[in-house]
PDB file of N, CA, C, O and CB in Angstrom:
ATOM      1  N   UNK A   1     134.422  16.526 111.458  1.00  0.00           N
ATOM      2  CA  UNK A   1     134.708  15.263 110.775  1.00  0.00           C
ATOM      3  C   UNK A   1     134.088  14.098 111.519  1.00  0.00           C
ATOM      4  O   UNK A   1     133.571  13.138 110.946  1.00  0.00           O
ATOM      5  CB  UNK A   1     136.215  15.052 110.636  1.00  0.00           C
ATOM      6  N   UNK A   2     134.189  14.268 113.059  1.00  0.00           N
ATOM      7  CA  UNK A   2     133.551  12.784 113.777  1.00  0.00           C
ATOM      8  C   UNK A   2     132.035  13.151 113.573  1.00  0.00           C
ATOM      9  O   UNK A   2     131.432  12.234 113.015  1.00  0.00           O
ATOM     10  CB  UNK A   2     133.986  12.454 115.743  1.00  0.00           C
ATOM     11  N   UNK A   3     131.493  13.911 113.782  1.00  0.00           N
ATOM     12  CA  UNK A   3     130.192  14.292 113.495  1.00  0.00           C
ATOM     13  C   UNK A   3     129.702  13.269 112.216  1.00  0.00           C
ATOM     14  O   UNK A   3     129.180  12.161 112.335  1.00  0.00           O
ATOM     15  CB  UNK A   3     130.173  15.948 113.141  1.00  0.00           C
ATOM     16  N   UNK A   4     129.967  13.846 111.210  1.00  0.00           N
ATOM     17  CA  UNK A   4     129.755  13.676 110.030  1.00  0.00           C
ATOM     18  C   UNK A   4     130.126  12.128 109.769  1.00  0.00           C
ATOM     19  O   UNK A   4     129.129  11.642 109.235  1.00  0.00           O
ATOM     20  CB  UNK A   4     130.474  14.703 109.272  1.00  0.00           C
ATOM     21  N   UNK A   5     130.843  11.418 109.872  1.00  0.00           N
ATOM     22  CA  UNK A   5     131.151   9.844 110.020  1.00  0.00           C
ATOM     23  C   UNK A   5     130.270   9.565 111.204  1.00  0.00           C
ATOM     24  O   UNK A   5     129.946   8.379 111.146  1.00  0.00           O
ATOM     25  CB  UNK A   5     132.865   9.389 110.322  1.00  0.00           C
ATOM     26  N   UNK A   6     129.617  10.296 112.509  1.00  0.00           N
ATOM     27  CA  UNK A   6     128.805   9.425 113.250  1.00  0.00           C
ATOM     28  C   UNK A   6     126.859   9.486 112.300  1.00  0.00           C
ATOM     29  O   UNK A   6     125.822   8.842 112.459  1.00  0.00           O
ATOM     30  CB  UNK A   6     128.940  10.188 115.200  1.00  0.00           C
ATOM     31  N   UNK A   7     127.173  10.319 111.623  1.00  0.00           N
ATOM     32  CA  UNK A   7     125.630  10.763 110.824  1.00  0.00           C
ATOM     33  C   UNK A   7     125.777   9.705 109.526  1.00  0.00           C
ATOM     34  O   UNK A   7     124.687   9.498 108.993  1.00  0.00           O
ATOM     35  CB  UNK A   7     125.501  12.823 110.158  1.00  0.00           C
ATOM     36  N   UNK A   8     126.690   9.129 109.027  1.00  0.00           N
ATOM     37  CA  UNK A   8     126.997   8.118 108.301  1.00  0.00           C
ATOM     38  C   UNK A   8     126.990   7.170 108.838  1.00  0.00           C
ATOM     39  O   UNK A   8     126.258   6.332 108.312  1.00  0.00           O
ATOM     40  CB  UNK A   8     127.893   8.149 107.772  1.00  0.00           C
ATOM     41  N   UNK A   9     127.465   6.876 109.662  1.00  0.00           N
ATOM     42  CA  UNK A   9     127.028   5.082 110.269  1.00  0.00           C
ATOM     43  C   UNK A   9     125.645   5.122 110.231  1.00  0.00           C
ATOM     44  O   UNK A   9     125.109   4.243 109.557  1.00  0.00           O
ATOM     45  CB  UNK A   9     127.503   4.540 112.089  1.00  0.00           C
ATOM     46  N   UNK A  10     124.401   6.537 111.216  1.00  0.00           N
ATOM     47  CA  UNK A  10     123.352   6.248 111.733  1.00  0.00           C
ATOM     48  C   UNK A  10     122.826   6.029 110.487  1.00  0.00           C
ATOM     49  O   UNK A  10     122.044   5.085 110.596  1.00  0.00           O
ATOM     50  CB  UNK A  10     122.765   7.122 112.655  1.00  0.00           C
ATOM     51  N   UNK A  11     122.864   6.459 109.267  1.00  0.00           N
ATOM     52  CA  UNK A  11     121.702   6.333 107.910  1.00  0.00           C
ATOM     53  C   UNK A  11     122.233   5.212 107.383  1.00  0.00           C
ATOM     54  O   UNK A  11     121.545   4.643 106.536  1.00  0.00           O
ATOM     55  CB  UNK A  11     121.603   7.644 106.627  1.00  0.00           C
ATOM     56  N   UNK A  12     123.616   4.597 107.755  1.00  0.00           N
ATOM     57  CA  UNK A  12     123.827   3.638 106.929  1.00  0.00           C
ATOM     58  C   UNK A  12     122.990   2.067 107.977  1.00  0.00           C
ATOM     59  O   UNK A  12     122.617   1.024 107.440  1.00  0.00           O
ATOM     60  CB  UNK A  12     125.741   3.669 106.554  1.00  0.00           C
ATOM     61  N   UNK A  13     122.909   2.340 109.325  1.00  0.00           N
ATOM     62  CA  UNK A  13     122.124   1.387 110.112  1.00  0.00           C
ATOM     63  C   UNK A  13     120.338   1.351 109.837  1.00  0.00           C
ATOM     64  O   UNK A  13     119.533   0.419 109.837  1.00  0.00           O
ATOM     65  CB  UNK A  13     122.475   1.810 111.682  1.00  0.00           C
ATOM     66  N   UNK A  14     120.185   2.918 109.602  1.00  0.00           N
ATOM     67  CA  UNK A  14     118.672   3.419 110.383  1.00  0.00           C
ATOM     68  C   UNK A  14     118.641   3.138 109.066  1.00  0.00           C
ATOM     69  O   UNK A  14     118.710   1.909 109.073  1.00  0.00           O
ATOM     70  CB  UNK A  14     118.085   5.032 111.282  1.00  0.00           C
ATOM     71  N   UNK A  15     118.563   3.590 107.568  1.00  0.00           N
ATOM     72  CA  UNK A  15     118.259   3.539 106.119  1.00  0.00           C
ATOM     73  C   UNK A  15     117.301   4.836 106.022  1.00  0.00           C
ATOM     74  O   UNK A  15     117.570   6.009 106.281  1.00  0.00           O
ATOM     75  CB  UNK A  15     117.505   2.018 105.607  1.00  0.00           C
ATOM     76  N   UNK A  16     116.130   4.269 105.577  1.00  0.00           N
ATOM     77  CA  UNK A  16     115.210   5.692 105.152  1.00  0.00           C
ATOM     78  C   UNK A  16     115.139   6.713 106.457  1.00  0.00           C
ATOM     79  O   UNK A  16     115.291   7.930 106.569  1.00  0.00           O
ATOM     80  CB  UNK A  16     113.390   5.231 104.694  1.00  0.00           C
ATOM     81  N   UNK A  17     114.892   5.840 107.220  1.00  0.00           N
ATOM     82  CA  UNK A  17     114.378   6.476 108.337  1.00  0.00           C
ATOM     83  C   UNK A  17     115.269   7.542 108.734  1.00  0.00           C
ATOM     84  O   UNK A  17     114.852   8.600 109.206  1.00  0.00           O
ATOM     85  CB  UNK A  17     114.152   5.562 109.405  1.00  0.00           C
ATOM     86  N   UNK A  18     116.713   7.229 108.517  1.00  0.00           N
ATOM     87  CA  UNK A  18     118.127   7.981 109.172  1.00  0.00           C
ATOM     88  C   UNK A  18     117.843   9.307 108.108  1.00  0.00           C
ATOM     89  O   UNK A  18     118.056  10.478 108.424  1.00  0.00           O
ATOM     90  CB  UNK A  18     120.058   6.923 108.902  1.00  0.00           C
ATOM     91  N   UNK A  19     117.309   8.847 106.763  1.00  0.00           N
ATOM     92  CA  UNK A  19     117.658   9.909 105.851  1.00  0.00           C
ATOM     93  C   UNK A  19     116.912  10.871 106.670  1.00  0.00           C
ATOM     94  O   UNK A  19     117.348  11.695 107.474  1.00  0.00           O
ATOM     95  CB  UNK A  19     117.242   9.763 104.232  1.00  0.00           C
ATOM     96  N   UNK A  20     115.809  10.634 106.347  1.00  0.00           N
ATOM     97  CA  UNK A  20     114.437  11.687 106.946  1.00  0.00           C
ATOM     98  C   UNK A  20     114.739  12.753 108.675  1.00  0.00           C
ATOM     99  O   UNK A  20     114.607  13.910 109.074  1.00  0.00           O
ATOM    100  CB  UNK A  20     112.806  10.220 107.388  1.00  0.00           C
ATOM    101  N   UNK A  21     115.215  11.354 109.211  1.00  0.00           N
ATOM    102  CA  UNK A  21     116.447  12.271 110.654  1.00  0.00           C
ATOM    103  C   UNK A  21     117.014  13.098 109.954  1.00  0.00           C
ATOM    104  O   UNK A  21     116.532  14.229 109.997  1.00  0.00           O
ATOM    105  CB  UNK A  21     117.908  11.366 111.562  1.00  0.00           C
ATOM    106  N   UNK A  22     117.749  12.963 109.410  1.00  0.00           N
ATOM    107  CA  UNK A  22     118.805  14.090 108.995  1.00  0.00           C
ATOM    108  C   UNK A  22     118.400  14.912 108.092  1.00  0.00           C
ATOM    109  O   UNK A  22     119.137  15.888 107.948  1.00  0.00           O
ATOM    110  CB  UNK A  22     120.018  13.633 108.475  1.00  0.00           C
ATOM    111  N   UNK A  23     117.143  14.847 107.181  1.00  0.00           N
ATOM    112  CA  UNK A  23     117.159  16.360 106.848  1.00  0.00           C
ATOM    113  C   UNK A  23     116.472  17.244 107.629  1.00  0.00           C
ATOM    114  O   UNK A  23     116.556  18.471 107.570  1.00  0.00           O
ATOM    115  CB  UNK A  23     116.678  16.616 105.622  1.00  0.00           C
ATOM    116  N   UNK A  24     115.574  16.386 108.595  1.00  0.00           N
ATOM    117  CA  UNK A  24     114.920  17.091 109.901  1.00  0.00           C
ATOM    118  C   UNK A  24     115.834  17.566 110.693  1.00  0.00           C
ATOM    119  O   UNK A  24     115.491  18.242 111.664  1.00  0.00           O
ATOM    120  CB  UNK A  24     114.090  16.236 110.772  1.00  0.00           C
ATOM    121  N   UNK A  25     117.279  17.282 110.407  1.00  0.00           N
ATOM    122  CA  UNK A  25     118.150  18.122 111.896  1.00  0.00           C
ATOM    123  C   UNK A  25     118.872  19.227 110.840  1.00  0.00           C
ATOM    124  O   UNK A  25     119.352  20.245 111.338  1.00  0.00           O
ATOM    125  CB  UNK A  25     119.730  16.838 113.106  1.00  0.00           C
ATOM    126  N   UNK A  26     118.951  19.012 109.316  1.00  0.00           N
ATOM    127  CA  UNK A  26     119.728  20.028 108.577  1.00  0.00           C
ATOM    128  C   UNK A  26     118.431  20.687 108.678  1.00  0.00           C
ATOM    129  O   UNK A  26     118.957  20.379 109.748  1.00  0.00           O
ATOM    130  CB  UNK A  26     120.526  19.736 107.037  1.00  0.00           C
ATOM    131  N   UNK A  27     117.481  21.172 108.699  1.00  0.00           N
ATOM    132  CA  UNK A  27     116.858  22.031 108.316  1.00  0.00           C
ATOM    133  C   UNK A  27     116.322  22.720 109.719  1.00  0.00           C
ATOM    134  O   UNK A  27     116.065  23.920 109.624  1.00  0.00           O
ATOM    135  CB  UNK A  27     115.939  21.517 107.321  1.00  0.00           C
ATOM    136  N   UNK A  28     116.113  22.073 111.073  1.00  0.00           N
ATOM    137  CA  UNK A  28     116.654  22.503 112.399  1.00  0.00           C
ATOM    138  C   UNK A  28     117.902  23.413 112.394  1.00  0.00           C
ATOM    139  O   UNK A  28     117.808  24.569 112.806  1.00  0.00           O
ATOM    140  CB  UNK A  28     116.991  21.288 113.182  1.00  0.00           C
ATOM    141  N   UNK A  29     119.312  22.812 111.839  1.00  0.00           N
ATOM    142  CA  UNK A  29     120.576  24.131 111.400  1.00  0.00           C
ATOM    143  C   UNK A  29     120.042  25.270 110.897  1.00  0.00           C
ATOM    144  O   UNK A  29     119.851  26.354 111.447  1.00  0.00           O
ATOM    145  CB  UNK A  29     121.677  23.758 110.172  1.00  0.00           C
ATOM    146  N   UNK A  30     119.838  24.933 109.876  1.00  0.00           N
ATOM    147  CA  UNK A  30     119.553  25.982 108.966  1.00  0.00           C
ATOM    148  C   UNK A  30     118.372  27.100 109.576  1.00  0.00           C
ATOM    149  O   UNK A  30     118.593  28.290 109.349  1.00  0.00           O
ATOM    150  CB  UNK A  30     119.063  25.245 107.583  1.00  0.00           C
ATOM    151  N   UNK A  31     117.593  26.868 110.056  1.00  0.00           N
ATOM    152  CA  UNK A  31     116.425  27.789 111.030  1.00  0.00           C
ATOM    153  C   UNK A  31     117.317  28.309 112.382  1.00  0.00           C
ATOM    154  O   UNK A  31     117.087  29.359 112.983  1.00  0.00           O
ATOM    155  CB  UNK A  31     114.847  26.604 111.684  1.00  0.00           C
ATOM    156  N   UNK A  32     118.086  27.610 112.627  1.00  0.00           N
ATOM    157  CA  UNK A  32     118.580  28.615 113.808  1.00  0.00           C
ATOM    158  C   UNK A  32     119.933  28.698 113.635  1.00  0.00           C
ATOM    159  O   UNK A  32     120.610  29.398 114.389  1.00  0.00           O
ATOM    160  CB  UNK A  32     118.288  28.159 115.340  1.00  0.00           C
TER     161      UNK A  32
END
């Protein structure tokens, strides 16, 4: 849950850029 509310602040600060972070780290999960 803190995870997930700290990955929401960062895209709601960073904007596109946060999005693009984060599907670069879901798809980092997902490979390993």
């Amino acid at each position: 849950g803190i995870y997930i509310m700290l990955i929401g602040i960062i895209i709601v600060l960073v904007g596109p850029l946060g999005m693009e972070i984060f599907e670069i780290i879901k798809r980092w999960v997902c490979l390993n």
